[in-house]
ZAMARGU-4260 file (C-alpha; in steps of 0.2 Angstrom, whole numbers, plus 5000, padded with zeros to 4 digits):
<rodrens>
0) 5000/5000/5000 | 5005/5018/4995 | 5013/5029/5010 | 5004/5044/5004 | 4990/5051/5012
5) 4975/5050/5006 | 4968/5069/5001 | 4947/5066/5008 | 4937/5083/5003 | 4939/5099/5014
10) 4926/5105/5004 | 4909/5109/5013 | 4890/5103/5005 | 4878/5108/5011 | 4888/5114/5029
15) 4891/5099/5033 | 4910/5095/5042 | 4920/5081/5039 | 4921/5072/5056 | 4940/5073/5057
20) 4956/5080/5056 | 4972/5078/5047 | 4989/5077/5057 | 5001/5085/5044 | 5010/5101/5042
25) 5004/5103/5025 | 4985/5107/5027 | 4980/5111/5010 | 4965/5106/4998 | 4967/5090/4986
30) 4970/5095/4968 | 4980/5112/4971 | 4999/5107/4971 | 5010/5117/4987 | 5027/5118/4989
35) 5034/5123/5005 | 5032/5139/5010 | 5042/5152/5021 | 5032/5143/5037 | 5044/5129/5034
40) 5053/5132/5051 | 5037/5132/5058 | 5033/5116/5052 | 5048/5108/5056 | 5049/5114/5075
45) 5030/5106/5073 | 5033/5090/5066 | 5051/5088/5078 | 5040/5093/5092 | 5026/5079/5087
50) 5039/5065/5083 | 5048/5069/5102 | 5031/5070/5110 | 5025/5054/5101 | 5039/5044/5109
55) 5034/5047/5127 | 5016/5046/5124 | 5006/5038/5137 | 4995/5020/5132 | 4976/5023/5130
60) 4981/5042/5129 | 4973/5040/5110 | 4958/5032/5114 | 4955/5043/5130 | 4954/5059/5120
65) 4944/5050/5104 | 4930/5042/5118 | 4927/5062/5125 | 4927/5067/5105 | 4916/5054/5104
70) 4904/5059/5118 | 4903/5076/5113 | 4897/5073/5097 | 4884/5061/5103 | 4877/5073/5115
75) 4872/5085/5099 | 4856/5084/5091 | 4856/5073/5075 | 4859/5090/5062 | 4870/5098/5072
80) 4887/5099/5065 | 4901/5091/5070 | 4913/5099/5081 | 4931/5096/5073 | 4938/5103/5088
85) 4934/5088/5099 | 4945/5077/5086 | 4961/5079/5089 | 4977/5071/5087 | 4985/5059/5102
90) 4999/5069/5111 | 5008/5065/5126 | 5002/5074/5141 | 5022/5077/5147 | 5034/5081/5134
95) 5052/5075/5134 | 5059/5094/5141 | 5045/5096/5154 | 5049/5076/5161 | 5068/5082/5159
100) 5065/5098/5170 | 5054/5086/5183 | 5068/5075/5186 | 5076/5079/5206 | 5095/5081/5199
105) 5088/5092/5183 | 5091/5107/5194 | 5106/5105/5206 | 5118/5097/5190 | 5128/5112/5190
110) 5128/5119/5210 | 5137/5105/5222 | 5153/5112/5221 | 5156/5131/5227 | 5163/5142/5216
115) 5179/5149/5218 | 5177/5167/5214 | 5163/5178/5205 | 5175/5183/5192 | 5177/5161/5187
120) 5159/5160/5187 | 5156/5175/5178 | 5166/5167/5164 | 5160/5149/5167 | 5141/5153/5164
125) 5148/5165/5149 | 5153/5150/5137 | 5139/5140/5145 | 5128/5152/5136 | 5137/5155/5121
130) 5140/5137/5117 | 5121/5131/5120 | 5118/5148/5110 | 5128/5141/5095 | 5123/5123/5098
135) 5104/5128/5096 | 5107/5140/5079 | 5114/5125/5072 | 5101/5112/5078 | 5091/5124/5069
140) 5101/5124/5054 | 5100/5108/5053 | 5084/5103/5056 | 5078/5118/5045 | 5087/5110/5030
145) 5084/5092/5034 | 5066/5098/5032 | 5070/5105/5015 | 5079/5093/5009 | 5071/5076/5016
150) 5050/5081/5019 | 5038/5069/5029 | 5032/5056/5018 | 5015/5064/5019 | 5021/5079/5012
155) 5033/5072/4999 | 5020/5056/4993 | 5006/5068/4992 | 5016/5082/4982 | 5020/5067/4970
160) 5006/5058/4968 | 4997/5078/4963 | 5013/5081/4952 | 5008/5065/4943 | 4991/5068/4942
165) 4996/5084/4933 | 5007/5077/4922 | 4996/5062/4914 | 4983/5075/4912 | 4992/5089/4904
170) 4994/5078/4887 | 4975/5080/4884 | 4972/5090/4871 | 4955/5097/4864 | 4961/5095/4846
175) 4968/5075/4849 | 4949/5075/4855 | 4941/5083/4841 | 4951/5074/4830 | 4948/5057/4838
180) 4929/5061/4836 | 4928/5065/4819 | 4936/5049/4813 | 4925/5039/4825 | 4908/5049/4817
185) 4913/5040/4802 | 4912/5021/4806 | 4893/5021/4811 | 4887/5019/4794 | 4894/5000/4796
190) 4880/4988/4796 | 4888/4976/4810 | 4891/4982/4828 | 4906/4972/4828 | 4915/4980/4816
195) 4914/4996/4826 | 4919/4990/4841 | 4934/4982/4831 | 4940/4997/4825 | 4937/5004/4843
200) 4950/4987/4852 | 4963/4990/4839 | 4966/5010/4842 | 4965/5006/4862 | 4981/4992/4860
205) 4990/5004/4849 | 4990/5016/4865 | 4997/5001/4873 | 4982/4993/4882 | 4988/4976/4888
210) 4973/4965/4890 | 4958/4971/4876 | 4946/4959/4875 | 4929/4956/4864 | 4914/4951/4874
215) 4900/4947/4862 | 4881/4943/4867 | 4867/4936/4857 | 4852/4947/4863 | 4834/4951/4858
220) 4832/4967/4848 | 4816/4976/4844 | 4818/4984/4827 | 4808/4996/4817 | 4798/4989/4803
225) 4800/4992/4786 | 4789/5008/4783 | 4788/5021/4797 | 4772/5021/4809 | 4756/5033/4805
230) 4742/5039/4814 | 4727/5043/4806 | 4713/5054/4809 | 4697/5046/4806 | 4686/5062/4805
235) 4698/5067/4790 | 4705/5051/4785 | 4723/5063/4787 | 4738/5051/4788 | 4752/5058/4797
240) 4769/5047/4800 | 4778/5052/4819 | 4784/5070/4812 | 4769/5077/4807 | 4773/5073/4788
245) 4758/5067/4778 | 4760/5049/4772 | 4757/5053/4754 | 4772/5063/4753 | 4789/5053/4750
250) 4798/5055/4767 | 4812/5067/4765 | 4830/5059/4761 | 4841/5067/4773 | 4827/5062/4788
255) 4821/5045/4780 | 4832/5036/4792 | 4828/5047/4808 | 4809/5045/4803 | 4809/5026/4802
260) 4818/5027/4819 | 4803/5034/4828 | 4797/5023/4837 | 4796/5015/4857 | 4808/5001/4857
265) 4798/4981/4863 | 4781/4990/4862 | 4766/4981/4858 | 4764/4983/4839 | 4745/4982/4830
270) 4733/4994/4826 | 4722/5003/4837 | 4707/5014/4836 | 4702/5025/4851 | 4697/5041/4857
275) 4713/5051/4861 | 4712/5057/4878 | 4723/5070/4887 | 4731/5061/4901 | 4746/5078/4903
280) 4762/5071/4913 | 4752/5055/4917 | 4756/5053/4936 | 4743/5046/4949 | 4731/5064/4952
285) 4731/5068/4932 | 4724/5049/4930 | 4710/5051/4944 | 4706/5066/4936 | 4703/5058/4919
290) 4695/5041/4924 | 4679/5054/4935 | 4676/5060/4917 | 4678/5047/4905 | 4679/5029/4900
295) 4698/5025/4897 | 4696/5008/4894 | 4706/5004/4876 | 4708/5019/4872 | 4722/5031/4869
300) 4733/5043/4881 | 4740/5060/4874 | 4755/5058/4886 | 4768/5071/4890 | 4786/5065/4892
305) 4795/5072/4910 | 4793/5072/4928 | 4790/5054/4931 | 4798/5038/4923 | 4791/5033/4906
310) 4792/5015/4912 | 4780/5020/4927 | 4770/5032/4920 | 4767/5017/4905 | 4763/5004/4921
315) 4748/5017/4927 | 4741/5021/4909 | 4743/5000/4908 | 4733/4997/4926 | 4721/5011/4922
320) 4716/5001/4904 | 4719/5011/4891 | 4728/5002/4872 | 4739/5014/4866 | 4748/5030/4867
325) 4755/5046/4860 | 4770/5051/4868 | 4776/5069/4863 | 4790/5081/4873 | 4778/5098/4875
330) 4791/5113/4867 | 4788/5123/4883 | 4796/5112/4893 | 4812/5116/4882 | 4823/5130/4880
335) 4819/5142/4867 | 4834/5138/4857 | 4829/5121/4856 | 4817/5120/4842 | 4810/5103/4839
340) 4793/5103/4834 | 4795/5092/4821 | 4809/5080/4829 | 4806/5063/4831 | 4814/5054/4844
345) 4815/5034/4851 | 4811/5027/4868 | 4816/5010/4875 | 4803/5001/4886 | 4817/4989/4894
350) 4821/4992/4908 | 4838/4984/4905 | 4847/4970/4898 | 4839/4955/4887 | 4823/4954/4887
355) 4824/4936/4883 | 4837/4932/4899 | 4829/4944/4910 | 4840/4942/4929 | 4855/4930/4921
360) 4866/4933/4906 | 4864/4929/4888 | 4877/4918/4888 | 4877/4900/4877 | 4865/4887/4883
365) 4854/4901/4893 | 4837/4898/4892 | 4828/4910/4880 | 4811/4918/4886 | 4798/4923/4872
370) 4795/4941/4878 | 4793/4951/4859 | 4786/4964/4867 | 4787/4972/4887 | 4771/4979/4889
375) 4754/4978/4883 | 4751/4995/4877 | 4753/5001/4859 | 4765/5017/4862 | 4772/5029/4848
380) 4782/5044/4850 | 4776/5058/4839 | 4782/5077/4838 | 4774/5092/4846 | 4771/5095/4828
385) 4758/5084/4826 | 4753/5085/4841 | 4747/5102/4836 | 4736/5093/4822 | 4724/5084/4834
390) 4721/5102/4843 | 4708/5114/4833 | 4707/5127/4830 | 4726/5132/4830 | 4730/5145/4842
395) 4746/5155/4844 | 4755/5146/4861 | 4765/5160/4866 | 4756/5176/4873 | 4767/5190/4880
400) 4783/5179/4880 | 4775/5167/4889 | 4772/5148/4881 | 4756/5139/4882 | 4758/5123/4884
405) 4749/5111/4872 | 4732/5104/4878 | 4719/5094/4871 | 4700/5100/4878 | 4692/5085/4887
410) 4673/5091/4879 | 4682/5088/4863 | 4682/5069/4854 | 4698/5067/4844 | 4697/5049/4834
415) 4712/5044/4828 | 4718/5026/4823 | 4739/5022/4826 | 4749/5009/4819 | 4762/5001/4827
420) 4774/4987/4817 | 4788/4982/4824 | 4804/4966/4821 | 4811/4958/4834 | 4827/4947/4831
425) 4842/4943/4839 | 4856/4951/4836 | 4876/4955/4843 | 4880/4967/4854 | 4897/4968/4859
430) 4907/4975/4873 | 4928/4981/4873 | 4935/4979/4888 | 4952/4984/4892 | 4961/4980/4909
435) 4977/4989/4916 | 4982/4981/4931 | 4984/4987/4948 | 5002/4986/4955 | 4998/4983/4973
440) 4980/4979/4974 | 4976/4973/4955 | 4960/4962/4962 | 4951/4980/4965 | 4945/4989/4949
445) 4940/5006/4945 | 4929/5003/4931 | 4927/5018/4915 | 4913/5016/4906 | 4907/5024/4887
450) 4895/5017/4873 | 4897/5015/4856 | 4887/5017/4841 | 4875/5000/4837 | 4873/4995/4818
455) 4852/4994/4822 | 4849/5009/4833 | 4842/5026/4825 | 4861/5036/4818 | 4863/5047/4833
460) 4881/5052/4836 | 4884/5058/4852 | 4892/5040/4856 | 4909/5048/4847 | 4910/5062/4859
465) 4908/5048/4874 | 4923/5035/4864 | 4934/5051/4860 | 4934/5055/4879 | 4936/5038/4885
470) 4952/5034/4873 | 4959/5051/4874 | 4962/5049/4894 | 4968/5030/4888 | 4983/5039/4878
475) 4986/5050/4891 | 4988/5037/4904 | 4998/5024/4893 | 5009/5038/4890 | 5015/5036/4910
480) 5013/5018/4909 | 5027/5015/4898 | 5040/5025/4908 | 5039/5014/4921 | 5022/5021/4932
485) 5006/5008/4938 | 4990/5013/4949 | 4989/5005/4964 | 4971/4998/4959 | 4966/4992/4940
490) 4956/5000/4930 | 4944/4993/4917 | 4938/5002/4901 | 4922/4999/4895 | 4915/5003/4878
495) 4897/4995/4879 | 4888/4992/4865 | 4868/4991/4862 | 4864/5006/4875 | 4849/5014/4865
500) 4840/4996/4866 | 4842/4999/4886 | 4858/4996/4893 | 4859/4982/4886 | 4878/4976/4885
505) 4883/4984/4901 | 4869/4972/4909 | 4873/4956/4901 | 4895/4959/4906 | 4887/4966/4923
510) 4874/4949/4925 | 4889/4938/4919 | 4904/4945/4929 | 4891/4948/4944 | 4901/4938/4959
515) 4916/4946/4954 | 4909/4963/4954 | 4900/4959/4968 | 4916/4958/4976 | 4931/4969/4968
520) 4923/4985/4959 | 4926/5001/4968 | 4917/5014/4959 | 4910/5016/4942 | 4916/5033/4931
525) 4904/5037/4918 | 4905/5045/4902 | 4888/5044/4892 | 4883/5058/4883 | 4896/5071/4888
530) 4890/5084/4878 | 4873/5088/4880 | 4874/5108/4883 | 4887/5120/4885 | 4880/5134/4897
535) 4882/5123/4913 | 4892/5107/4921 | 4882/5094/4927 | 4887/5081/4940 | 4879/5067/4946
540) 4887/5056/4962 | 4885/5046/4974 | 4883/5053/4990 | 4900/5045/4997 | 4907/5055/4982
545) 4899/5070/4984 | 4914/5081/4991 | 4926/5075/4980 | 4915/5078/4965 | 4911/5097/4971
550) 4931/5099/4973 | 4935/5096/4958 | 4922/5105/4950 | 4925/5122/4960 | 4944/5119/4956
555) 4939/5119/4938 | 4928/5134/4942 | 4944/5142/4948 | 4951/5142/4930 | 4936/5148/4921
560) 4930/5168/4920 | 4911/5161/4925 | 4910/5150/4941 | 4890/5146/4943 | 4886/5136/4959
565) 4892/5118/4961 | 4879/5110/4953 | 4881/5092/4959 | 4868/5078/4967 | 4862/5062/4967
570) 4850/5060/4954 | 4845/5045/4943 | 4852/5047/4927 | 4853/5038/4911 | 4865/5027/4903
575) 4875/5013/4907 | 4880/5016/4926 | 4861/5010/4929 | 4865/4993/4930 | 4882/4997/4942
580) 4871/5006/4954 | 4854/4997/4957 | 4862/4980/4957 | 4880/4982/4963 | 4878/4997/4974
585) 4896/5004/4969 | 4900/5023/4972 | 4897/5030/4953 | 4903/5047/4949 | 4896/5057/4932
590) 4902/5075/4923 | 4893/5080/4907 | 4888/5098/4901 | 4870/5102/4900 | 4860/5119/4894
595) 4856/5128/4911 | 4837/5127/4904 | 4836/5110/4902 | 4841/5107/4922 | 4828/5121/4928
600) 4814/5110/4918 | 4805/5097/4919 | 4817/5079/4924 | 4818/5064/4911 | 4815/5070/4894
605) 4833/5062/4893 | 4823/5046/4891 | 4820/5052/4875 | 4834/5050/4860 | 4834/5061/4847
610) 4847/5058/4834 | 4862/5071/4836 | 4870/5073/4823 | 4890/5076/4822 | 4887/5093/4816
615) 4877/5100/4831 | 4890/5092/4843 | 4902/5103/4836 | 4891/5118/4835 | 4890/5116/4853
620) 4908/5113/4857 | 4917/5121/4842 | 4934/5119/4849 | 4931/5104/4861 | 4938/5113/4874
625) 4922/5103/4883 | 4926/5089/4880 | 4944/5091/4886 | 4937/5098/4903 | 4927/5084/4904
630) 4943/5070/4901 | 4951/5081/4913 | 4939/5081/4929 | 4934/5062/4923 | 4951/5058/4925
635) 4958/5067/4941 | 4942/5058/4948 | 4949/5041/4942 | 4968/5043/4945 | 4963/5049/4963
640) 4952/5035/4967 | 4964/5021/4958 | 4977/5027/4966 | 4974/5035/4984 | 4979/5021/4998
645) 4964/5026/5008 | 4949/5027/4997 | 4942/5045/4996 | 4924/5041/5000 | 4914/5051/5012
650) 4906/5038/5025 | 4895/5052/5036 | 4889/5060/5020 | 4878/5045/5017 | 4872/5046/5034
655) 4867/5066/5033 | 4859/5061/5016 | 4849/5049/5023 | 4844/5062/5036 | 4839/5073/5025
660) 4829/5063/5015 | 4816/5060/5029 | 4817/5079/5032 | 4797/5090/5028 | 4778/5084/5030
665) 4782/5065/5030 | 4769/5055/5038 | 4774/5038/5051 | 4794/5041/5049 | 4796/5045/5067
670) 4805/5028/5072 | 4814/5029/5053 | 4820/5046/5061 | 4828/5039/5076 | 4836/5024/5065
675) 4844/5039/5055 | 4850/5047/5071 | 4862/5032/5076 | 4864/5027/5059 | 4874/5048/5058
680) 4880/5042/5077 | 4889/5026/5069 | 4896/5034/5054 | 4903/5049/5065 | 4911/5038/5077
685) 4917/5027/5060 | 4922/5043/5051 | 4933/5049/5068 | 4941/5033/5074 | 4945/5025/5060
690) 4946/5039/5045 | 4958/5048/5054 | 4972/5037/5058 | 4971/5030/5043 | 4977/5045/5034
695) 4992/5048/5046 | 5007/5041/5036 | 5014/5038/5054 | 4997/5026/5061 | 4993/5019/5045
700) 4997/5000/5047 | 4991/4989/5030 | 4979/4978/5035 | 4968/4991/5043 | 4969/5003/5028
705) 4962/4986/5016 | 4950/4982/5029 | 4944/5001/5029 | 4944/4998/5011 | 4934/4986/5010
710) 4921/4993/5021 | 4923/5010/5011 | 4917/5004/4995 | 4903/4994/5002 | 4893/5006/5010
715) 4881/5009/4996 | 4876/4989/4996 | 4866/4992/5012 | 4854/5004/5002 | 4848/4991/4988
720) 4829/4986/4990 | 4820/4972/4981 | 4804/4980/4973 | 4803/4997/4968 | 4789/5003/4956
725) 4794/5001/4938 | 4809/5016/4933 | 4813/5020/4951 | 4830/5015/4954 | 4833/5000/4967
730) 4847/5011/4974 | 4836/5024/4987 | 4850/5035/4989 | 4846/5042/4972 | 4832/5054/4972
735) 4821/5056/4955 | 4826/5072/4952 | 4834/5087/4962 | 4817/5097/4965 | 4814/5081/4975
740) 4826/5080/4993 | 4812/5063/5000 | 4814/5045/4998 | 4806/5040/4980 | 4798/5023/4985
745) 4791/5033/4999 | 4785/5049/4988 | 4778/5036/4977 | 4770/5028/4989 | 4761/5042/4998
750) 4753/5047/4981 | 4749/5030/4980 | 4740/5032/4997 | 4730/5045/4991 | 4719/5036/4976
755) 4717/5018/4987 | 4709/5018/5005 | 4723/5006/5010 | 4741/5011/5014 | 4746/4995/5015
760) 4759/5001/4998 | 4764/5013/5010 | 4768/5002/5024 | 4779/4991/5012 | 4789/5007/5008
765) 4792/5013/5026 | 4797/4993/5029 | 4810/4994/5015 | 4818/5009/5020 | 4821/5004/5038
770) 4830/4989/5034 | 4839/5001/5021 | 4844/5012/5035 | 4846/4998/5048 | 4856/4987/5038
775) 4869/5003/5035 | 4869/5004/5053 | 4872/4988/5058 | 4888/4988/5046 | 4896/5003/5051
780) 4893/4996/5067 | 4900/4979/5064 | 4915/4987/5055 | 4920/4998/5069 | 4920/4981/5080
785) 4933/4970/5069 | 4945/4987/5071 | 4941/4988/5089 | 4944/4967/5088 | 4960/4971/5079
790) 4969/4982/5091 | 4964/4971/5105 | 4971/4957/5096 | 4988/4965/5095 | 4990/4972/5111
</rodrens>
């Protein structure tokens, strides 16, 4: 194990305090590089003064002063802060000079024999006190330029291990990106997903990848048919296809492809006829609105995308009885630069992985479900285009600069009749994986994950920006490699393939290597979809990462002329780290750039795939200088994680997050309230007793800093629940969005509660979060008894 110490976020969120304190002359935020300063003397006398003091320090002395830390901190109320005064490091309660001054001969050394005259004595205590005066300039001297010249290890490892950072990162360059990205934009037009990730394995071993492997799947694909899909109006007999455009006319040649793309992937597929009815953002309220006013049985939901899950929203539409719907993305809820009225755009309906291996992977000899289709509804996404058609008369949406949004009046029968045809076959999806191994604890992996284009799937191309960041950092790090340079952990890349079908070869590797992971993966970086923006960074963490994550993003605010507010949380996000997170609970860490507008409205219209073309990346990011932030603070992250010998996750940030997220107008969480308290008094003591000695070069001992390690990256695991309403993530340390601070199972819930007479649902989600919460306990708990076991043991 490295010697250096580990760098754990000084940076407040949310005025929270870390629960301990560094021992080291150096205090200064990770990612900044120091050199010493003109306070060197004062450090040194400092550090000679601890090392002399630490010799004669008393047994239990430690422990004494940690217990009253402790106690203090328990006596608080459950928000209070922590009071990092209490926490301090062990020092003897008698130095050496006072025991020296103590001892009965100290003072009559130099007065049993008389002198002989004053004059003598004069002189005598003279050169006494000139020679200890030259004795001590030259200690000083000396210890000043031993200082200099030979640093603590903490000091000197710590310097390093920035310097390095620094130099594997300075080698990015926004033009290798852009570069990088244009060649890749050019491979999608292959017809065979394996060629693409070929191309993608070849230039990761000519970087100098060691071990890059092919991982190929045989999954179930839900295709587009031959001719798009049409709705037709029957009062009319108008037949539209998804964008508004009237069947008759031959579909336009530069969109042909996007158009025949439209469509909800493993929907049912048929024709329907049926009243269109306006069910808005289709959560519980608008649906007990709807069904007081009219018979919804078979027939067909005008459905807003946002707010909710699709996948949940589809599940109420399903219960409720309705056969089909419209989906549509209302242009108000867009920023005004983004105009896509006639857009069309694809959903997936799989919630992740094959649909025909649903739990286990799709490997040879797995037994192959018949699943064609994951729900019984007929869904279509259409444009707010047409949309507009099935609303007369036409009005004028935007009035004084303010936008309408697009309804359709209940006293109004729209009858329309939707086709829906779709192929399912299977097909190959493939995975590039690429391993550099760990020089002191190879078995723990640090795993980097980006997507790349599939053959079958509509021709969006933001996939390059996410394997240009991925293989850029690749070069950068290889570079070091070869001179000699190795992470303490591995780190695996990860280019997945079949993401637009839902995550599918990140599931299946995930599902296959699933004991492994279980057991070795640290943390999960992801990279899809970078660029999605370019007003605002975006970060997404877990809350063990939150601190480091809102370090590095105010230090990369430092550089830049416009520093907004940190903008990081835990949220559920789209993309491939899904499967990481809700099955595997590992710490996953996310930085992309969005538009500013697109944050402050409504939450998962990113379920929607629109195809991006090359040309509108680069519009946005001209000079990828984004993207080469992004490989930056992506890789910092990484490095840091792969190769600090304490892993820099935050265990009392869970706790106050799981306090907070029982904070308002919560009915029955009174006990979950108390369970939150110890579960904050467990991680404090955790935080302090354990934390703190472990990143003091001088108390760190091996096997306790792999044992703290172990429990580190398995905090998350306590917090996995078995049923969650479809979309919801199974990890309840995500909320749904960031105007949400509650619980979703229980937010879902208590909506629940208000359409049935029963709260039995409600009693099932309190009951899932309190063995979430006691469980977290429990091993904080346990993991400050092996310690305490440990030190017993060795006394």
């Amino acid at each position: 194990m490295g010697e250096n110490e580990a760098s754990l976020p000084n940076t407040s969120l949310q005025g929270k305090k870390m629960a301990y304190q560094k021992v080291s002359a150096d205090q200064r935020a990770p990612g900044h590089s120091q050199y010493l300063d003109n306070d060197d003397l004062q450090a040194t006398a400092l550090d000679l003064e601890w090392d002399m003091e630490k010799e004669l320090e008393e047994p239990g002395f430690d422990q004494f002063q940690l217990d009253s830390a402790e106690n203090q901190n328990l006596e608080n109320s459950e928000t209070a802060d922590l009071n990092l005064d209490s926490i301090q490091p062990a020092t003897s309660p008698k130095g050496r000079f006072q025991r020296l001054q103590e001892e009965s001969d100290y003072a009559t050394h130099y007065t049993r024999s008389a002198p002989k005259s004053n004059h003598c004595n004069f002189c005598c205590l003279l050169k006494i006190l000139c020679t200890a005066t030259i004795l001590f300039i030259f200690g000083i001297l000396i210890g000043y330029y031993a200082h200099e010249n030979c640093p603590s290890n903490s000091t000197s490892s710590e310097t390093l291990d920035l310097q390095l950072y620094q130099e594997i990162l300075k080698t990015i360059q926004a033009e290798d990106i852009k570069k990088s990205f244009r060649n890749l934009v050019q491979l999608y037009t292959s017809e065979d997903d394996i060629e693409i990730s070929k191309k993608i394995g070849t230039q990761w071993t000519s970087l100098g990848l060691e071990d890059v492997q092919f991982v190929n799947y045989s999954v179930l694909l839900n295709l587009p048919g031959p001719s798009p899909n049409s709705v037709t109006l029957s009062s009319s007999g108008q037949c539209f296809h998804p964008n508004g455009q009237p069947c008759n006319e031959e579909a336009r040649k530069p969109n042909s492809q996007d158009l025949l793309y439209s469509y909800a992937a493993y929907s049912a597929k048929g024709t329907l006829k049926g009243e269109v009815i306006d069910v808005s953002y289709g959560n519980a309220d608008d649906l007990k609105k709807i069904k007081k006013i009219k018979n919804v049985t078979n027939q067909i939901a005008l459905l807003k995308l946002g707010k909710l899950p699709l996948l949940y929203k589809l599940s109420l539409l399903e219960k409720a009885g309705f056969g089909g719907v419209l989906l549509y993305i209302d242009p108000c809820d867009l920023p005004k630069t983004a105009d896509l009225s006639y857009d069309t755009f694809m959903v997936s309906l799989n919630p992740g992985g094959d649909p025909s291996t649903p739990g286990y992977p799709s490997v040879d000899g797995s037994f192959r479900q018949n699943r064609p289709n994951l729900t019984s509804l007929l869904v279509q996404p259409i444009s707010a285009s047409l949309v507009a058609k099935l609303i007369s008369p036409l009005k004028d949406r935007t009035r004084k600069g303010v936008c309408s949004p697009l309804e359709l009046p209940n006293n109004e029968e729209r009858i329309v009749n939707m086709q829906v045809q779709t192929v399912t076959k299977f097909k190959t999806v493939t995975n590039v994986i690429g391993y550099l191994k760990g020089l002191t604890s190879p078995d723990r992996y640090i795993i980097v994950g980006s997507h790349h284009h599939t053959a079958y799937s509509y021709s969006g191309q933001e996939w390059a920006s996410s394997t240009a960041i991925i293989t850029a950092f690749i070069q950068a790090l290889m570079l070091k490699v070869k001179r000699g340079w190795r992470p303490d952990r591995s780190i695996v890349f990860c280019s997945w393939g079949g993401t637009t079908f839902g995550n599918i070869g990140s599931y299946e590797w995930g599902e296959d290597f699933k004991k492994v992971l279980q057991r070795n993966a640290v943390a999960y970086v992801s990279l899809h979809s970078p660029i999605r923006g370019n007003s605002s960074m975006y970060s997404v963490a877990s809350p063990s990462l939150l601190q480091l994550v809102a370090e590095k993003n105010n230090f990369n605010c430092s550089r830049r002329a416009q520093c907004p507010k940190t903008n990081v949380s835990s949220v559920q996000i789209q993309g491939d780290s899904e499967y990481f997170i809700n099955h595997l609970g590992v710490p996953t860490v996310q930085f992309a750039y969005e538009d500013i507008k697109v944050l402050q409205g409504p939450s998962f219209l990113s379920e929607a795939l629109f195809p991006k073309h090359a040309t509108k990346i680069e519009e946005m990011d001209p000079f990828f200088t984004l993207h080469e932030t992004i490989t930056k603070l992506s890789g910092e992250v990484i490095l840091q994680i792969a190769n600090e010998p304490v892993l820099p996750f935050n265990a009392l940030d869970i706790a106050i997050e799981v306090q907070n997220s029982l904070k308002g107008d919560q009915p029955n969480t009174h006990q979950l309230l108390a369970l939150a308290s110890r579960l904050r008094e467990s991680a404090e003591l955790f935080q302090s007793d354990e934390m703190r000695p472990a990143n003091d070069p001088k108390e760190r001992v091996p096997i306790r800093v792999r044992m703290l390690n172990d429990i580190l990256q398995d905090m998350e695991k306590s917090f996995l629940v078995e049923q969650v309403p479809p979309g919801f993530y199974r990890n309840i340390l995500y909320h749904l969005d960031k105007k949400t601070n509650q619980f979703s199972i229980l937010l879902e819930a208590w909506e629940h509660c208000k359409t049935l007479a029963s709260n039995e649902t409600l009693q099932e989600a309190l009951s899932e979060v309190l063995h979430s919460v006691n469980s977290a306990q429990v091993y904080f708990k346990a993991g400050l008894d092996v310690f305490e076991s440990t030190l017993v043991g060795k006394n």
